[in-house]
C-alpha positions as CSV (number, residue, x, y, z in Angstrom):
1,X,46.6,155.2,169.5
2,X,49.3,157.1,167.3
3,X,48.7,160.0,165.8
4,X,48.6,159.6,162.0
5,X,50.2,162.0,159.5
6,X,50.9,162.0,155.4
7,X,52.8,164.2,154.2
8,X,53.8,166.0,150.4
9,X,55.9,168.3,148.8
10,X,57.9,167.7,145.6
11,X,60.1,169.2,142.8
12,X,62.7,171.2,144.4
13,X,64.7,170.7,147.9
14,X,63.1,174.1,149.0
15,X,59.9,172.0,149.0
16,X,61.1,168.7,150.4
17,X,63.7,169.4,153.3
18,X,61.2,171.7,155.1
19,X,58.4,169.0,155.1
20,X,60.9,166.2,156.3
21,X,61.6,168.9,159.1
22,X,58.3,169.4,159.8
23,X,58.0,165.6,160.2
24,X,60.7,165.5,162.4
25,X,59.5,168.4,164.6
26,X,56.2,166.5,165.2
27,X,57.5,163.2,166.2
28,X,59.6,165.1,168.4
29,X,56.7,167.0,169.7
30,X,54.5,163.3,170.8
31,X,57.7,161.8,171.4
32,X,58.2,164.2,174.3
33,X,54.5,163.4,175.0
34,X,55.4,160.0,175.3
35,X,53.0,159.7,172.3
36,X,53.5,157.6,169.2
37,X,53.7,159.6,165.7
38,X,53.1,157.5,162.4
39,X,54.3,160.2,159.0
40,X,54.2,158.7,155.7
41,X,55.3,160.5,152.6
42,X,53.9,161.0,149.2
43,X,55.3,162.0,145.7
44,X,56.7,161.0,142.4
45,X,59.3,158.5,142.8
46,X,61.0,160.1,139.8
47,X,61.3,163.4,141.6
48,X,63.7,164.4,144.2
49,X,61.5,163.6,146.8
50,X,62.0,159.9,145.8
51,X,65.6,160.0,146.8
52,X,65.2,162.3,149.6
53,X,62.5,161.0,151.8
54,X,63.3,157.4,151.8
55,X,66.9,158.8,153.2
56,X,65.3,160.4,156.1
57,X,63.9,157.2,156.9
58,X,60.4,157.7,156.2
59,X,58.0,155.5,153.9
60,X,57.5,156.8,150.7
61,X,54.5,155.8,148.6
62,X,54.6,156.8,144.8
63,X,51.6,158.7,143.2
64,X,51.2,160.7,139.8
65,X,51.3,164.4,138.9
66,X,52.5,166.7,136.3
67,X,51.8,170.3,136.2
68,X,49.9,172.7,134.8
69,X,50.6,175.0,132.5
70,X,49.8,178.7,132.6
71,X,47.9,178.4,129.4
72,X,45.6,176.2,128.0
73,X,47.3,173.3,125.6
74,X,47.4,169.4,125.3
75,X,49.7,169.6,128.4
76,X,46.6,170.7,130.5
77,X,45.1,167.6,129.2
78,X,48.2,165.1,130.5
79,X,47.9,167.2,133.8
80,X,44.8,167.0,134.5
81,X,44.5,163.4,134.0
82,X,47.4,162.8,135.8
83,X,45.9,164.5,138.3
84,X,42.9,162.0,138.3
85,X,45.0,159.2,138.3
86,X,46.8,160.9,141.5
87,X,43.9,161.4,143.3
88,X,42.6,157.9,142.8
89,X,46.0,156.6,144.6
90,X,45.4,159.2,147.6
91,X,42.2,158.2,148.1
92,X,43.5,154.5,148.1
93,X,46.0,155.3,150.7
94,X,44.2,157.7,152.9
95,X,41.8,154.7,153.1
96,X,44.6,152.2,154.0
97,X,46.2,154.8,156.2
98,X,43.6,157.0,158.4
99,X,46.0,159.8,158.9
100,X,44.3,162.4,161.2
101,X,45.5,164.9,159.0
102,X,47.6,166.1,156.0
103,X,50.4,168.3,155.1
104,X,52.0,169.5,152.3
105,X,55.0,172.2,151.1
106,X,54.3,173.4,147.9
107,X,54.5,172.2,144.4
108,X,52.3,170.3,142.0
109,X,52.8,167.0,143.8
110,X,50.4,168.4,146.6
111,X,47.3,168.4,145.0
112,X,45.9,164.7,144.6
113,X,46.7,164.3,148.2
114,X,45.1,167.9,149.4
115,X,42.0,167.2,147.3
116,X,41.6,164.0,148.0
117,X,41.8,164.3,152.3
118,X,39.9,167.8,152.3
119,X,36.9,165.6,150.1
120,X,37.1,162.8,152.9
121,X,37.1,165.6,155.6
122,X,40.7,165.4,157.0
123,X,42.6,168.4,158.3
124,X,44.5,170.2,155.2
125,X,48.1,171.8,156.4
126,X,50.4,173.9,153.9
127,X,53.2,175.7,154.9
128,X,54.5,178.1,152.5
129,X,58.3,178.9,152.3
130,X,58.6,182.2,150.4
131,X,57.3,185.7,150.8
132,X,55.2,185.7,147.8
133,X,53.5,182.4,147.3
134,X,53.3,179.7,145.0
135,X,50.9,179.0,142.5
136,X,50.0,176.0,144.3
137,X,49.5,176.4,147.6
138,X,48.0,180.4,146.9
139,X,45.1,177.4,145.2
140,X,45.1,175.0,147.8
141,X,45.4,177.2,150.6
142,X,41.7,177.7,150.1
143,X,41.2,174.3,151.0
144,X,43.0,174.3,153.7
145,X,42.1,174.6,157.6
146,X,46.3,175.7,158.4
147,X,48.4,177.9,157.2
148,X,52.4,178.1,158.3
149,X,54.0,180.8,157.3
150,X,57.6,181.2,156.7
151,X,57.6,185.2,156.3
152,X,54.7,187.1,158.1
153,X,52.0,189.9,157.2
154,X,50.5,186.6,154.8
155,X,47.1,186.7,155.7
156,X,45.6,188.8,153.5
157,X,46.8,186.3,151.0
158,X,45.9,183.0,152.3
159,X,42.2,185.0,153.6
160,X,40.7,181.8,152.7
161,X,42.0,179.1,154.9
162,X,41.0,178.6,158.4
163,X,43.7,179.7,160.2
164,X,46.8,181.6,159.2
165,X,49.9,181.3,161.8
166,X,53.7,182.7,161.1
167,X,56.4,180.0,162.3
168,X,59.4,180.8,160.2
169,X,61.0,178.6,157.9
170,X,62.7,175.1,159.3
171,X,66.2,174.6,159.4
172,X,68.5,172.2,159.9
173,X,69.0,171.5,163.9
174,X,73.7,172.2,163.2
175,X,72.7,176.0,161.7
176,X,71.4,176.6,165.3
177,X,74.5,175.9,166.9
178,X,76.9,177.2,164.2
179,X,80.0,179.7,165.5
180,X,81.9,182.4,163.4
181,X,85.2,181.5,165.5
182,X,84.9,178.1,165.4
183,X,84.0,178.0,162.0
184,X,86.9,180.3,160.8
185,X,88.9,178.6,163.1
186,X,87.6,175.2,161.2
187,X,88.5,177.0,157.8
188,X,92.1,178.4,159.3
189,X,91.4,181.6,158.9
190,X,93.3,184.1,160.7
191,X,91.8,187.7,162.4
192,X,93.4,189.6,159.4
193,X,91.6,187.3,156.8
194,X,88.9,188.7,154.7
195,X,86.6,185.3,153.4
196,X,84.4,186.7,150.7
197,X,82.0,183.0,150.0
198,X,79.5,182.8,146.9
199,X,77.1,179.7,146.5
200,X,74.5,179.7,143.7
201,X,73.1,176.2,145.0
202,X,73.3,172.9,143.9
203,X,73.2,173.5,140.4
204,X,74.9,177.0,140.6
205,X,75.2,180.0,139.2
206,X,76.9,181.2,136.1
207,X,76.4,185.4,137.3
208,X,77.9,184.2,140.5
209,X,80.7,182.1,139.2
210,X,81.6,184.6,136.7
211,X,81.7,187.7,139.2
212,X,84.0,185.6,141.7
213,X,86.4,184.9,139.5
214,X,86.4,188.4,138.2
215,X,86.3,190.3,142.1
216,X,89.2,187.8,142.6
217,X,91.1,188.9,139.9
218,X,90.3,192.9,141.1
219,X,94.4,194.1,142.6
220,X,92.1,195.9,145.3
221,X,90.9,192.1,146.2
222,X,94.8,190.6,146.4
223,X,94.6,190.1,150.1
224,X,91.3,188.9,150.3
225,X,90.5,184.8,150.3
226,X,87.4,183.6,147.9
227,X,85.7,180.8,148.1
228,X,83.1,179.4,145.5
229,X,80.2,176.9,145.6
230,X,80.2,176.2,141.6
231,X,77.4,173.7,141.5
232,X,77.7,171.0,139.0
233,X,75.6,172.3,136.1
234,X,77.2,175.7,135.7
235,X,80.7,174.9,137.3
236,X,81.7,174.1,133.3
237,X,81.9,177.8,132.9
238,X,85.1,178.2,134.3
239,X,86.3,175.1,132.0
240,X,88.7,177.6,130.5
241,X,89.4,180.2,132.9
242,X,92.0,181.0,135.0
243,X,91.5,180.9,138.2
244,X,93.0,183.2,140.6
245,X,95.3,182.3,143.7
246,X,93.3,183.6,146.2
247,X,89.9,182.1,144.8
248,X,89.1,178.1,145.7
249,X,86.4,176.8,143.9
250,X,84.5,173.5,144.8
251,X,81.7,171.9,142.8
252,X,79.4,170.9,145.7
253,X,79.8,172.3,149.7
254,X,78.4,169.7,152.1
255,X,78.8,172.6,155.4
256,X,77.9,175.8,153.6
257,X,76.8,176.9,157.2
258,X,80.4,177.0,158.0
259,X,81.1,179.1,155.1
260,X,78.6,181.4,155.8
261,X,79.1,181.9,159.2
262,X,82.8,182.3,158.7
263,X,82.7,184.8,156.0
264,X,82.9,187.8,156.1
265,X,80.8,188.6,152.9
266,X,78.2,185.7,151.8
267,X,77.2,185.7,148.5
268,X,74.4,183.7,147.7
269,X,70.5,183.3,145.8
270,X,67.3,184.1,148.3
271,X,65.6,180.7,148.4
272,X,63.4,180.6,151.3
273,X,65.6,177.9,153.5
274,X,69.0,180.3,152.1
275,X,67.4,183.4,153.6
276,X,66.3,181.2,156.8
277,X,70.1,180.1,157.2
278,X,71.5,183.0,156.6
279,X,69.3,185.3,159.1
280,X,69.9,182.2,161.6
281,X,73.5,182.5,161.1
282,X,73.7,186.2,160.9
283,X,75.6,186.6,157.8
284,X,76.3,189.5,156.4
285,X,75.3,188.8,153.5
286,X,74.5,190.0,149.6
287,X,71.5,188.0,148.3
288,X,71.1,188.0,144.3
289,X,67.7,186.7,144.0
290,X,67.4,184.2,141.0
291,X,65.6,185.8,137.9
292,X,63.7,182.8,136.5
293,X,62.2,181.7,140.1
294,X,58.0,181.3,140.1
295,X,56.6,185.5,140.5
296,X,60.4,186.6,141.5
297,X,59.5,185.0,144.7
298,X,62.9,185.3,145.6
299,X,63.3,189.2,145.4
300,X,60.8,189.3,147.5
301,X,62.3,186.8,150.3
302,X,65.9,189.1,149.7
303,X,63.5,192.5,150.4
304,X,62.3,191.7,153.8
305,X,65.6,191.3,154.9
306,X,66.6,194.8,153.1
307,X,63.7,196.0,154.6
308,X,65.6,195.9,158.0
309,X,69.0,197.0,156.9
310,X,70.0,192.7,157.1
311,X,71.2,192.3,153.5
312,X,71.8,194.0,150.2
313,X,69.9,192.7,147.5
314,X,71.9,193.1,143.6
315,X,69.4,191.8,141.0
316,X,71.1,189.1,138.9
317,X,70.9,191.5,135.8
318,X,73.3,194.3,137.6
319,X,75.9,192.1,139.4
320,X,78.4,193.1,136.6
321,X,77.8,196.5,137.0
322,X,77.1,196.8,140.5
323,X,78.4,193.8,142.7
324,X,81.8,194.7,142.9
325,X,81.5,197.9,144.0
326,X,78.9,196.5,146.8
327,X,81.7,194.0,148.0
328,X,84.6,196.8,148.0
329,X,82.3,199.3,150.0
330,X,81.4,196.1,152.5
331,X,85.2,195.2,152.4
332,X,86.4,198.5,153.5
333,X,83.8,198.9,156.5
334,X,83.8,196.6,159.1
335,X,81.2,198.4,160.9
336,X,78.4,197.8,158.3
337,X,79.2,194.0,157.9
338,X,78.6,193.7,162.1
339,X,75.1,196.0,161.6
340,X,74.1,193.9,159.0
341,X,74.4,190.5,160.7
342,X,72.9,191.8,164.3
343,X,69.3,192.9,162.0
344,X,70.0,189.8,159.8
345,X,69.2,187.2,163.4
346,X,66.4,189.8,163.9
347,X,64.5,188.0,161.3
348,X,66.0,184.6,162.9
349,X,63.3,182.2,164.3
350,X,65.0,179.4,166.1
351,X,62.0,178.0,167.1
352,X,60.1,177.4,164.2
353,X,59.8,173.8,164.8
354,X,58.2,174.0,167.6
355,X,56.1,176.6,166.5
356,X,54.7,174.8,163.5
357,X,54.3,171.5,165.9
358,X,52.4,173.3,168.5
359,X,49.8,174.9,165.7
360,X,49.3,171.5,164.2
361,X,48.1,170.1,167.7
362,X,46.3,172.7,168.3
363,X,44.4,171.8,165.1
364,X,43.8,168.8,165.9
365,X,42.8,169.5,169.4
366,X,39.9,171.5,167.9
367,X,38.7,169.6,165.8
368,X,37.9,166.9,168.5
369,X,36.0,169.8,170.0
């Protein structure tokens, strides 16, 4: 008989890649078995999930949520009767389905399907992404009987759940194998080139568009080569700029592991799956955490790499005043950028997947027990 899974996590990428990798990782895990794996997803068709999953190749089944505000209004109202509604349509497919257990990533999405198994009985998994949690799963993690960690020391935090184990964050199978001199090879650089690469993620970063365009502009940067992720909503900035020689600017990279493993300074935000790339890679990299994320969330993912001399964290407020000075001190010492990417891979863990797959079936074992 397969094994039986659904699966959540909705709103952002940060939320949705890791639980299609988790997915992955466990029908890789029974496939070896030569067991069967069934994984079906859940979320709001309208969200990104409902363009991501069904790519993956994994059913997709449509249920409603909204979130919840911090304070009490008629949107507390909507929510909470979306929530209702939500829960009605887990319930409807748990009972069509019989998974043997559920997981979920984070975000608002999670909650109909959470409630609803850990009412019927059915294993609750969350795996939390970010140093300081989310609103959601720091509520559902009390329902749940798993907790996966992406950064350790959490639990203290999650004191409530069952179990609390630290995997790591997953990450795409090609950052594994990624090489600096293949992949500055790949972007024709030379020994003598200095690659200074900034991405502010899909959507971008003004801070970070503006600052490239001004360090590549900087006479001690001439002989430097810069290279720019703009992201489609803020790559309008530099509309009417001029752009500098020595800086390339694209709207959307499809290989920013090659980029970051061939640069020599990496400029990016500290998402959970960024930093998890970035210590896989063993960047050498500057991390300007982004100021509106949920509890700065992200300063806290940049500090535990600053915590081991693996990164240099520039809040988004001082990269005017600070940045540039950060990338001329890293420019003129080569011997800093090779520190910081060997305790960068210190906080590597390459085998998170199977980490989080053997916890999960060692859940389930005991609960045939």
């Amino acid at each position: 008989m397969a094994l039986r899974f659904i699966a959540v996590g909705g709103g952002t990428s940060g939320h949705i890649n890791p639980a299609i990798t988790i997915a992955d990782a466990l029908k890789k895990y029974y496939g070896d078995k030569g067991e069967d794996c069934e994984i079906i997803f859940v979320g709001r068709s309208e969200g990104l999930e409902g363009e991501l999953v069904p790519k993956a190749g994994y059913e997709f089944k449509n249920i409603t949520a909204k979130p919840f505000p911090m304070r009490p209004s008629m949107k507390m109202v909507k929510a909470f009767k979306a929530f209702k509604e939500g829960r009605k349509q887990c319930d409807k497919i748990i009972e069509e389905f019989r998974p043997h257990a559920v997981f979920g990533t984070g975000g608002y999405v999670c909650a109909p399907l959470i409630f609803a198994a850990e009412k019927r009985n059915i294993p609750v998994i969350l795996h939390e992404a970010n140093a300081f949690p989310g609103r959601a799963n720091k509520m559902l993690g009390k329902k749940a009987d798993l907790v996966l960690t992406g950064f350790p020391n959490q639990e203290s935090i999650f004191s409530k759940a069952g179990k609390v184990v630290f995997t790591g964050n997953p990450i795409r199978s090609i950052i594994k194998t990624v090489d600096r001199n293949e992949s500055r090879k790949a972007l024709g650089l030379s020994d003598d080139d200095f690659l200074v690469f900034a991405m502010g993620g899909s959507l971008g970063s003004k801070t970070l568009n503006e600052f490239m365009v001004d360090a590549a502009s900087d006479e001690e940067f001439k002989n430097a080569k810069f290279v720019l992720g703009s992201g489609k909503q803020q790559s309008g900035v530099l509309d009417n700029v001029t752009i500098p020689e020595n800086l390339t600017v694209k709207t959307y990279i499809d290989n920013p592991q090659t980029y970051l493993s061939a640069a020599d300074v990496s400029i990016t935000r500290a998402g959970a799956v960024t930093c998890a790339e970035v210590a896989a890679i063993g960047s050498c990299s500057v991390l300007v955490p982004y100021p509106f994320a949920a509890h700065d969330h992200q300063t806290y993912n940049a500090q535990a790499f600053v915590d081991v001399d693996g990164a240099i964290l520039v809040p988004d407020a001082e990269v005017k005043d600070k940045l540039k000075g950060v990338l001329k001190d890293l420019y003129s010492d080569p011997q800093k950028r090779e520190n910081m990417r060997v305790n960068a891979k210190k906080l590597a863990v390459l085998d998170c997947d199977e980490r989080i797959a053997k916890a999960i079936a060692e859940l389930l074992e005991s609960k045939k027990k």
